[in-house]
SEGUMAR-377996 format. One record per residue: residue number from 1; residue in one letter; x negated, y negated, z of N, C-alpha, C in turn. Coordinates in steps of 0.02 Angstrom, whole numbers, always signed. Layout:
N
[site NUM, 'a', [X, Y, Z], [X, Y, Z], [X, Y, Z]]
...
***
This chain:
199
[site 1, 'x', [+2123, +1662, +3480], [+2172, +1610, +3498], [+2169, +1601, +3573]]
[site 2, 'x', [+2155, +1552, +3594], [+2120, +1529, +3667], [+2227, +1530, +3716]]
[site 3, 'x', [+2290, +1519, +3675], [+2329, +1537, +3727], [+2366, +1607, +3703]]
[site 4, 'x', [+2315, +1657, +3647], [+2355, +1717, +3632], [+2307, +1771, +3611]]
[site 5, 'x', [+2285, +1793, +3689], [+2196, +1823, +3661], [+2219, +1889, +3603]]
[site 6, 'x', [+2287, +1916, +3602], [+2290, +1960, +3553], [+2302, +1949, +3482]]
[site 7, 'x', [+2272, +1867, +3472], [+2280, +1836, +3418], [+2200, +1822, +3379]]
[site 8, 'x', [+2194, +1848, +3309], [+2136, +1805, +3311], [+2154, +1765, +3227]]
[site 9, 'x', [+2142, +1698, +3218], [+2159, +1678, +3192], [+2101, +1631, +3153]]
[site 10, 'x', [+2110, +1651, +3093], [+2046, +1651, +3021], [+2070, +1593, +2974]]
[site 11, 'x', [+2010, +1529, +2987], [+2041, +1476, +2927], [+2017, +1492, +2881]]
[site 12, 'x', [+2013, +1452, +2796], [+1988, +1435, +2757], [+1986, +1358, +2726]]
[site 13, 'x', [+1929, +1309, +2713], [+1940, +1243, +2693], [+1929, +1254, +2638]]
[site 14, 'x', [+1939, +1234, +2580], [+1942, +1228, +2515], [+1934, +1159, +2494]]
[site 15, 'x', [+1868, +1155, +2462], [+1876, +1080, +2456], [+1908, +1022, +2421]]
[site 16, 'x', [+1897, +966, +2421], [+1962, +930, +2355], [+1923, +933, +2280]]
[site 17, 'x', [+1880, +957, +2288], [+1814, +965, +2196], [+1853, +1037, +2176]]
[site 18, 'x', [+1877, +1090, +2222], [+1885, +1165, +2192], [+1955, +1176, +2174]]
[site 19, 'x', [+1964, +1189, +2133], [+2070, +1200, +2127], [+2072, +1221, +2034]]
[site 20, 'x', [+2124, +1211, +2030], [+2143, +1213, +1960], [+2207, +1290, +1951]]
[site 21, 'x', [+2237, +1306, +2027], [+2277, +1354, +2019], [+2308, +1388, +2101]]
[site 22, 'x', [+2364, +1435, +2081], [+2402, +1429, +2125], [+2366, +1486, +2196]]
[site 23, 'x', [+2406, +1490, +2255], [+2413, +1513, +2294], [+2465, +1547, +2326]]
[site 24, 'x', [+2468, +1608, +2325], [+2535, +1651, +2339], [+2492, +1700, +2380]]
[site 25, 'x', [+2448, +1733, +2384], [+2428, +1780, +2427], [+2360, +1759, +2440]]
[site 26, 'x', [+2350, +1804, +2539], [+2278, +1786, +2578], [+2251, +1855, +2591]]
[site 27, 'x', [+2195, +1852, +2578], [+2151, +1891, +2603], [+2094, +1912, +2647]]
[site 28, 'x', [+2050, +1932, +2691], [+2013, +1926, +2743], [+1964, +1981, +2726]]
[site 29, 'x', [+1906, +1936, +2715], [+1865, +2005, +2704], [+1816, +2015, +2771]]
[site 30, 'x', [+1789, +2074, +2764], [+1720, +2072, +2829], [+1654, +2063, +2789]]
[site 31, 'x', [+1614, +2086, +2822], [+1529, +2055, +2792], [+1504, +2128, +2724]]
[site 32, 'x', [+1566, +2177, +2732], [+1548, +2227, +2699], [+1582, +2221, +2605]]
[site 33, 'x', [+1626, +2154, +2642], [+1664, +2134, +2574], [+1735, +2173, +2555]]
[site 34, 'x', [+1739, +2197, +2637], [+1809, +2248, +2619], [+1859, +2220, +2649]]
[site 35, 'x', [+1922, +2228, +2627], [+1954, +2193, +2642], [+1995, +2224, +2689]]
[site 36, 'x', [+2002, +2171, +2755], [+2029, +2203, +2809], [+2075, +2154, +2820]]
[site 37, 'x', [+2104, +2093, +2804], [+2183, +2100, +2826], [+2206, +2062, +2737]]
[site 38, 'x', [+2271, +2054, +2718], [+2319, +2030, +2684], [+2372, +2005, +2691]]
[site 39, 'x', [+2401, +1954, +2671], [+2468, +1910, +2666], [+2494, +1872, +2624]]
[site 40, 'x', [+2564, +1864, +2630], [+2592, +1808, +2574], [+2574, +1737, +2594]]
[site 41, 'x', [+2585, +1694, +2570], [+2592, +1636, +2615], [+2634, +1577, +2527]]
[site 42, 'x', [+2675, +1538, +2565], [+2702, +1481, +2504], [+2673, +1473, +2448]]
[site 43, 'x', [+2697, +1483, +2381], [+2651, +1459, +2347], [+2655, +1385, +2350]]
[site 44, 'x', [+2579, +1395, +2328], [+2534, +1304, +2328], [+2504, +1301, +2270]]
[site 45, 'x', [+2501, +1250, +2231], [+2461, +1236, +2157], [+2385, +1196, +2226]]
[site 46, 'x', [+2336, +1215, +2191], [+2281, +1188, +2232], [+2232, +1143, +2184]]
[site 47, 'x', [+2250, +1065, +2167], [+2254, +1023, +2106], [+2172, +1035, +2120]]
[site 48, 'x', [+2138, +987, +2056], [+2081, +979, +2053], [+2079, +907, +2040]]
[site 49, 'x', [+2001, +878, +2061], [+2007, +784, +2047], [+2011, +765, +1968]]
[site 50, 'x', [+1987, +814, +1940], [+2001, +794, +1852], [+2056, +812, +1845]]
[site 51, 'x', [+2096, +820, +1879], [+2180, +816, +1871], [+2228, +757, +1882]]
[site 52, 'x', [+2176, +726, +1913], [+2217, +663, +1955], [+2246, +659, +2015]]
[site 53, 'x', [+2229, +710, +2061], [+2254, +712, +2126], [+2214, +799, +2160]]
[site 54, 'x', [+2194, +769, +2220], [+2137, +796, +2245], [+2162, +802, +2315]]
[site 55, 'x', [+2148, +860, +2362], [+2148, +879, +2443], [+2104, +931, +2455]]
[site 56, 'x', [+2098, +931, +2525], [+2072, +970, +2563], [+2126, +1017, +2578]]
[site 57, 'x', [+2100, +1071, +2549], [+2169, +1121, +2574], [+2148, +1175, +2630]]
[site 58, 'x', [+2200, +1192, +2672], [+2179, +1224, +2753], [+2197, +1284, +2734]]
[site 59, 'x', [+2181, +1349, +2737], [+2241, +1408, +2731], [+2215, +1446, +2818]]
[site 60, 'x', [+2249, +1462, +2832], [+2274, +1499, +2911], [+2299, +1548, +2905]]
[site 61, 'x', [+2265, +1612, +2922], [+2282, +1665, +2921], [+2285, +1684, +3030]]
[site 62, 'x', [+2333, +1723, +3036], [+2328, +1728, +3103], [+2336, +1813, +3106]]
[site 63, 'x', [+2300, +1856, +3129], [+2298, +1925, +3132], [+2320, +1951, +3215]]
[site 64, 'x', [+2365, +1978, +3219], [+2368, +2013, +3295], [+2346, +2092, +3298]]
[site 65, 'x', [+2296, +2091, +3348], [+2281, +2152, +3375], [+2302, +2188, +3404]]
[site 66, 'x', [+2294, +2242, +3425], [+2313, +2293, +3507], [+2236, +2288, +3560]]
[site 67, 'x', [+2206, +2275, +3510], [+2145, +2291, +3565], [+2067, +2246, +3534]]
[site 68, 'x', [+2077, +2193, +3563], [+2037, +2133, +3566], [+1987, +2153, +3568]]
[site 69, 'x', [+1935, +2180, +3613], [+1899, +2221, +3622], [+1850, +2247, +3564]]
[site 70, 'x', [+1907, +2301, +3524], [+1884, +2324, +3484], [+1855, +2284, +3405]]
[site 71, 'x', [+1876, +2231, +3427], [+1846, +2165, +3349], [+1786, +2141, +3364]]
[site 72, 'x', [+1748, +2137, +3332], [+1707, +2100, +3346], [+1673, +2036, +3301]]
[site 73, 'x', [+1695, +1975, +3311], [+1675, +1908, +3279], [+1589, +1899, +3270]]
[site 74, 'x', [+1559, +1896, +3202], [+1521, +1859, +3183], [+1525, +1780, +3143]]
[site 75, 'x', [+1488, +1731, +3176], [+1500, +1679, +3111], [+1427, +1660, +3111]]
[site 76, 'x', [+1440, +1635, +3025], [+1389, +1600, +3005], [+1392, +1517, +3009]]
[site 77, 'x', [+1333, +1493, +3048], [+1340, +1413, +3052], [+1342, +1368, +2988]]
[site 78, 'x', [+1324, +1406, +2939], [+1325, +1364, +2881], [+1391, +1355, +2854]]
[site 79, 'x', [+1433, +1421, +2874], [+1520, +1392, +2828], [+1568, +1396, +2883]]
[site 80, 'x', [+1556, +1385, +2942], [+1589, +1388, +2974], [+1608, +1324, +2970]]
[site 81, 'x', [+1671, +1298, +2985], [+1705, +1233, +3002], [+1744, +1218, +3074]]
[site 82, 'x', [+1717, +1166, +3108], [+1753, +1149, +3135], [+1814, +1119, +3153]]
[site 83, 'x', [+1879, +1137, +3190], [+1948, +1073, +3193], [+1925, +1027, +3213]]
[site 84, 'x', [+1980, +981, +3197], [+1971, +913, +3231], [+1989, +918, +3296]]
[site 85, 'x', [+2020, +958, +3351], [+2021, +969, +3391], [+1967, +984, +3421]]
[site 86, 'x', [+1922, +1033, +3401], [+1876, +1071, +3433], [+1814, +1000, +3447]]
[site 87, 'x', [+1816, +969, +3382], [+1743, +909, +3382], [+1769, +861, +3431]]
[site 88, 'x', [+1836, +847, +3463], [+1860, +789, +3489], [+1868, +825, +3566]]
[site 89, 'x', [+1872, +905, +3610], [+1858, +927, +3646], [+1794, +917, +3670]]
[site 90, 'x', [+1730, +942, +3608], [+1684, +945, +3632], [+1657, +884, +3644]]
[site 91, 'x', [+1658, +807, +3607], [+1653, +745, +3597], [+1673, +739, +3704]]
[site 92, 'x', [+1770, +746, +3720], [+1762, +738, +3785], [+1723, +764, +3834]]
[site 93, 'x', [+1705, +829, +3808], [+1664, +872, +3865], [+1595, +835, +3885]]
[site 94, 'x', [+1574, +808, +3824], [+1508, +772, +3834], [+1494, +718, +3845]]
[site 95, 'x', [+1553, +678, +3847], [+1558, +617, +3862], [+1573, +602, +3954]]
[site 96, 'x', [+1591, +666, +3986], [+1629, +663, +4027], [+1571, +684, +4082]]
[site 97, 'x', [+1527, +742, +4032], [+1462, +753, +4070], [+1409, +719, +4083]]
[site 98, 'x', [+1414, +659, +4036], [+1367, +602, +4017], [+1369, +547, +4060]]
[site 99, 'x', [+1443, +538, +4101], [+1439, +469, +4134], [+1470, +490, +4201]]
[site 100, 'x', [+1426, +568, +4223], [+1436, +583, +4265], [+1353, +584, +4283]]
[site 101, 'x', [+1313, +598, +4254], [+1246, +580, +4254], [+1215, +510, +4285]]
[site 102, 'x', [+1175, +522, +4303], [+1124, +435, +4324], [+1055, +434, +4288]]
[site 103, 'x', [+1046, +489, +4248], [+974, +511, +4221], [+964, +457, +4141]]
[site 104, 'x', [+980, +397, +4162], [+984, +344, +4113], [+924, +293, +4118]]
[site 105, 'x', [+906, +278, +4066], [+817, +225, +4065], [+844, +157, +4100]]
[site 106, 'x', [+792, +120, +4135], [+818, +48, +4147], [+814, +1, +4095]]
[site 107, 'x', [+844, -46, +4111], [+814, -96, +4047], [+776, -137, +4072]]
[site 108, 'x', [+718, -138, +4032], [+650, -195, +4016], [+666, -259, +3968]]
[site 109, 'x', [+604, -322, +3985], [+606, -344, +3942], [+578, -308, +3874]]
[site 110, 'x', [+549, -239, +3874], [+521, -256, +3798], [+572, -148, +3791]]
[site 111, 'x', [+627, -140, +3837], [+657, -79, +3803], [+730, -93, +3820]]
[site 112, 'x', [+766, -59, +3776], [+851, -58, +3792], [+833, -9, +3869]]
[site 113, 'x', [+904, -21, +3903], [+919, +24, +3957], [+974, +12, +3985]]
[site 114, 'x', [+997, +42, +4038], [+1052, +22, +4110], [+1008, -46, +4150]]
[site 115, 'x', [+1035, -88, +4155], [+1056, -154, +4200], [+1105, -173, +4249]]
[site 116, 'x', [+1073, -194, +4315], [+1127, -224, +4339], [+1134, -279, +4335]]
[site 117, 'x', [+1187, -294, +4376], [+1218, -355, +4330], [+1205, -423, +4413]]
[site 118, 'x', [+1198, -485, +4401], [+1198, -516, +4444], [+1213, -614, +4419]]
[site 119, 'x', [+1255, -619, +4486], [+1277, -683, +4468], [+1234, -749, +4495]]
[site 120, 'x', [+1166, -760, +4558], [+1139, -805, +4551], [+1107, -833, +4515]]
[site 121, 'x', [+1083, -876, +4519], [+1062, -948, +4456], [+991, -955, +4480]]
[site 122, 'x', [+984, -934, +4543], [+908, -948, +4564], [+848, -897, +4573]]
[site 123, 'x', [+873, -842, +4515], [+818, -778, +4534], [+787, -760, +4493]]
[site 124, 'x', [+705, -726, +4521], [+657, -755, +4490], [+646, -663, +4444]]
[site 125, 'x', [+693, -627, +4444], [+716, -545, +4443], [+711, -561, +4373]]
[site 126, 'x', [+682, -483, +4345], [+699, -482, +4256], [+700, -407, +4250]]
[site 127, 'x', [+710, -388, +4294], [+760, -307, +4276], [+845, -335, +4293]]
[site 128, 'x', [+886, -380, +4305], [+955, -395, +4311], [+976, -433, +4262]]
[site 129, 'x', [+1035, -428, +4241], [+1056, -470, +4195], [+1105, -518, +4213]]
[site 130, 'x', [+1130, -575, +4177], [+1151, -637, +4217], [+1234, -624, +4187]]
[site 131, 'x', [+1280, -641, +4230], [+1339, -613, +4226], [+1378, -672, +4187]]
[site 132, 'x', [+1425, -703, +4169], [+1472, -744, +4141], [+1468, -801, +4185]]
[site 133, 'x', [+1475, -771, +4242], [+1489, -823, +4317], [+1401, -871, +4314]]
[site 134, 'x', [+1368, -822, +4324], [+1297, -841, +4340], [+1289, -918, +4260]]
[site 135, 'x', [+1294, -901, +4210], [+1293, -939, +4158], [+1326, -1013, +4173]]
[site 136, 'x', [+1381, -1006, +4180], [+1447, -1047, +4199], [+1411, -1098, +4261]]
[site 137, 'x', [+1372, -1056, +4300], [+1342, -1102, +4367], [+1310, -1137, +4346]]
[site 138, 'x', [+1263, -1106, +4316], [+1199, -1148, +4275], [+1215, -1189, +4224]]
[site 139, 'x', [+1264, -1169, +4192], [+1283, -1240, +4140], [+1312, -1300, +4182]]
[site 140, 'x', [+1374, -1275, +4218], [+1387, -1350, +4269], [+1327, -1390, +4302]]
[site 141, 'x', [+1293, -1342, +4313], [+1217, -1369, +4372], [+1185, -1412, +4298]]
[site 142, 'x', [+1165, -1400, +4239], [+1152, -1433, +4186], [+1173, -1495, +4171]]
[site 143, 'x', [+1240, -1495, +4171], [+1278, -1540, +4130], [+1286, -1597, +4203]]
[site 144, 'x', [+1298, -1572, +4288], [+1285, -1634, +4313], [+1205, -1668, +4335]]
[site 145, 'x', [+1152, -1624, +4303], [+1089, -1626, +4309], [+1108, -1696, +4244]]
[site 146, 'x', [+1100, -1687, +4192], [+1109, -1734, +4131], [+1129, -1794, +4138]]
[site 147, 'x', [+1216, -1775, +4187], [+1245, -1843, +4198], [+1214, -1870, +4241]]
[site 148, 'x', [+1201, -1862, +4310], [+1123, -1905, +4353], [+1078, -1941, +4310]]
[site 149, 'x', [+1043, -1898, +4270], [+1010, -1945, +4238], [+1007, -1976, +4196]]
[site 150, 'x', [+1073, -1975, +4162], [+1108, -2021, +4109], [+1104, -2093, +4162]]
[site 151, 'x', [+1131, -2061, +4219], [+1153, -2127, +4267], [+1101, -2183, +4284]]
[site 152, 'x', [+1050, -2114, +4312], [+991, -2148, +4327], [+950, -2176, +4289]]
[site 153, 'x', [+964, -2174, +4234], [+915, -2204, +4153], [+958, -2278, +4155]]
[site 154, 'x', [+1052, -2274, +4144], [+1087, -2317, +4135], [+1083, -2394, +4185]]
[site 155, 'x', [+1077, -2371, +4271], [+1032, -2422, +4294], [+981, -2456, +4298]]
[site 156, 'x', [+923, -2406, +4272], [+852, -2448, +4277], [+850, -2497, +4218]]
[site 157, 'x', [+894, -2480, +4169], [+923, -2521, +4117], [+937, -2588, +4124]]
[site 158, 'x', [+986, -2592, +4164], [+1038, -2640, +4197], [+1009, -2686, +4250]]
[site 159, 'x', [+943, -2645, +4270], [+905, -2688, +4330], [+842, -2720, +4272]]
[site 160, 'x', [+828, -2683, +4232], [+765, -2708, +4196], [+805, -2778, +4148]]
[site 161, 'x', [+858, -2770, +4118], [+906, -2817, +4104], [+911, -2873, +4135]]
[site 162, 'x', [+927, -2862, +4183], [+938, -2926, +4212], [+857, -2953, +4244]]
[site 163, 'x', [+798, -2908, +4263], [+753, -2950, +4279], [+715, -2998, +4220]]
[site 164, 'x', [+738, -2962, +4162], [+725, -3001, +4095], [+773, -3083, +4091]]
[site 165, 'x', [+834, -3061, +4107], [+857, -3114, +4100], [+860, -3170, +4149]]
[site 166, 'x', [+838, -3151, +4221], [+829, -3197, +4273], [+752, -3235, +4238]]
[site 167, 'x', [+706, -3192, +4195], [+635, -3210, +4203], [+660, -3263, +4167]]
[site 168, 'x', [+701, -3245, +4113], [+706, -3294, +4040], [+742, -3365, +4063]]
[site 169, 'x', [+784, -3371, +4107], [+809, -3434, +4111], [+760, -3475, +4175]]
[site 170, 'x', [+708, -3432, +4222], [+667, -3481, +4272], [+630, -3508, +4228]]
[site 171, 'x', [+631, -3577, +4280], [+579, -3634, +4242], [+499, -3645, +4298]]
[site 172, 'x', [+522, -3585, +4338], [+458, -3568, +4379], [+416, -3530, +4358]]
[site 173, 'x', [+371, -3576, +4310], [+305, -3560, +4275], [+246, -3579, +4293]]
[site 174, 'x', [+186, -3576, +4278], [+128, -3619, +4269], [+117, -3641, +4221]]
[site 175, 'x', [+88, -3700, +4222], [+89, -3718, +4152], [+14, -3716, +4143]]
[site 176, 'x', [+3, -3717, +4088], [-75, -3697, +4048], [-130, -3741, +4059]]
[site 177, 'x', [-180, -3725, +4065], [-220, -3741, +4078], [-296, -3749, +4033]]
[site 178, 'x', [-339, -3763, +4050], [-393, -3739, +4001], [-444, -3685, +4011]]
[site 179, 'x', [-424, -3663, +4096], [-442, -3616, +4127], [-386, -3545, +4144]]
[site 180, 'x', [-331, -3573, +4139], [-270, -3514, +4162], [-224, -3504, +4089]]
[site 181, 'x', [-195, -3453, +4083], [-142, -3453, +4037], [-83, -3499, +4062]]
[site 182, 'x', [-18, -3518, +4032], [+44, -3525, +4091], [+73, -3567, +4019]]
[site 183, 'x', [+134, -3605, +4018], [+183, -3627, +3985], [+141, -3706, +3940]]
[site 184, 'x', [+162, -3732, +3904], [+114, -3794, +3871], [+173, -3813, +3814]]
[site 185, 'x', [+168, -3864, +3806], [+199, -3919, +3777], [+172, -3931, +3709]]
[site 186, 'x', [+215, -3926, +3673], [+171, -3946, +3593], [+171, -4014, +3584]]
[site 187, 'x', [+107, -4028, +3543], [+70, -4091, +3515], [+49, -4112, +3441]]
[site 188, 'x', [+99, -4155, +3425], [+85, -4143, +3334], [+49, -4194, +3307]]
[site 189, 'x', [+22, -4233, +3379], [-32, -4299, +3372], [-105, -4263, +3351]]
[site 190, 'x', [-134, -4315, +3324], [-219, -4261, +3292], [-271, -4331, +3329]]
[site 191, 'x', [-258, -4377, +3366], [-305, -4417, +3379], [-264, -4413, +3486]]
[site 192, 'x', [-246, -4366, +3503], [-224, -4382, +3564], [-302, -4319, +3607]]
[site 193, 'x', [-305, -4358, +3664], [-366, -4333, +3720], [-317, -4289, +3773]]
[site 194, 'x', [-274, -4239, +3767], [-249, -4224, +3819], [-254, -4163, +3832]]
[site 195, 'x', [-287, -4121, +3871], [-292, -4062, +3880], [-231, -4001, +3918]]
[site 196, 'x', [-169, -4038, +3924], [-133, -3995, +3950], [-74, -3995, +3902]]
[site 197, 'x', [-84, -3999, +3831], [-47, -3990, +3788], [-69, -3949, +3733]]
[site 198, 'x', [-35, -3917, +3688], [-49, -3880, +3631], [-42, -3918, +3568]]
[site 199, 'x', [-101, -3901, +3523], [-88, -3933, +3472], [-31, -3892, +3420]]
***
């Protein structure tokens, strides 16, 4: 017991598959199979799942010594169990040792890693990664890139428009020739000599 060193204190898990009967007395054996401590403890019925109700049952035995010293703890890793305390200690211990470290991979394009982080729009970098801000720049820079040339499409429009329609109403043509292209007059006569008309 880490705040009662003259304590040493012995679980048992029992799983929710094993039961079918009660609990009134604990026992502690050593590796020789002898039994070195005993106690009462509440009775408990310890159900089974073909019963219809199933747990994990804890039993806690706590033994006090005179002389710490003289015990000596073996465990086996295979039945030993851990608390939920102990996995959520060691969980902080390593977490705490972990991001106290810098001994972390970078990131590539072709591996996960640590990145820093950066907000210009104009860099030509591919170990950094582009921040919220950096995105946000580049989409506004997009969207008034678009509208310019929405604009600039929408005038040449408006100028090609109207040079269409200035062309369409001048009567400043040439007219046709038998040598030049240019404008010509239709002719629905079949005995007329005139060469600056169309038949």
């Amino acid at each position: 017991d880490e705040k009662n060193p003259n304590q040493i204190i012995a679980e048992l898990v029992i799983p929710e598959n094993q039961g079918g009967w009660f609990i009134n007395e604990i026992g502690l054996y050593d590796e020789d199979d002898t039994l070195v401590a005993v106690g009462n403890c509440p009775i408990t019925y310890k159900p089974q799942l073909s019963e219809g109700s199933g747990r994990t049952q804890v039993i806690r035995m706590i033994i006090v010594v005179d002389n710490v010293n003289a015990v000596t703890l073996k465990f086996d890793p295979s039945v030993v169990l851990a608390t939920r305390q102990d996995v959520d200690n060691l969980i902080t211990s390593k977490m705490a040792n972990h991001e106290q470290t810098t001994n972390h991979p970078s990131a590539t394009t072709n591996s996960k890693g640590f990145v820093q982080l950066n907000s210009a729009i104009d860099s030509n970098l591919e170990n950094q990664a582009a921040t919220p801000l950096a995105v946000k720049k580049a989409y506004n820079m997009a969207v008034d890139a678009a509208k310019k040339a929405y604009n600039l499409a929408a005038d040449a429009l408006k100028k090609a428009n109207d040079l269409i329609s200035t062309h369409e109403k001048s009567t400043n043509h040439p007219n046709a020739t038998t040598n030049s292209k240019g404008f010509v007059q239709l002719n629905s006569s079949i005995d007329s000599t005139i060469e600056n008309q169309a038949a």
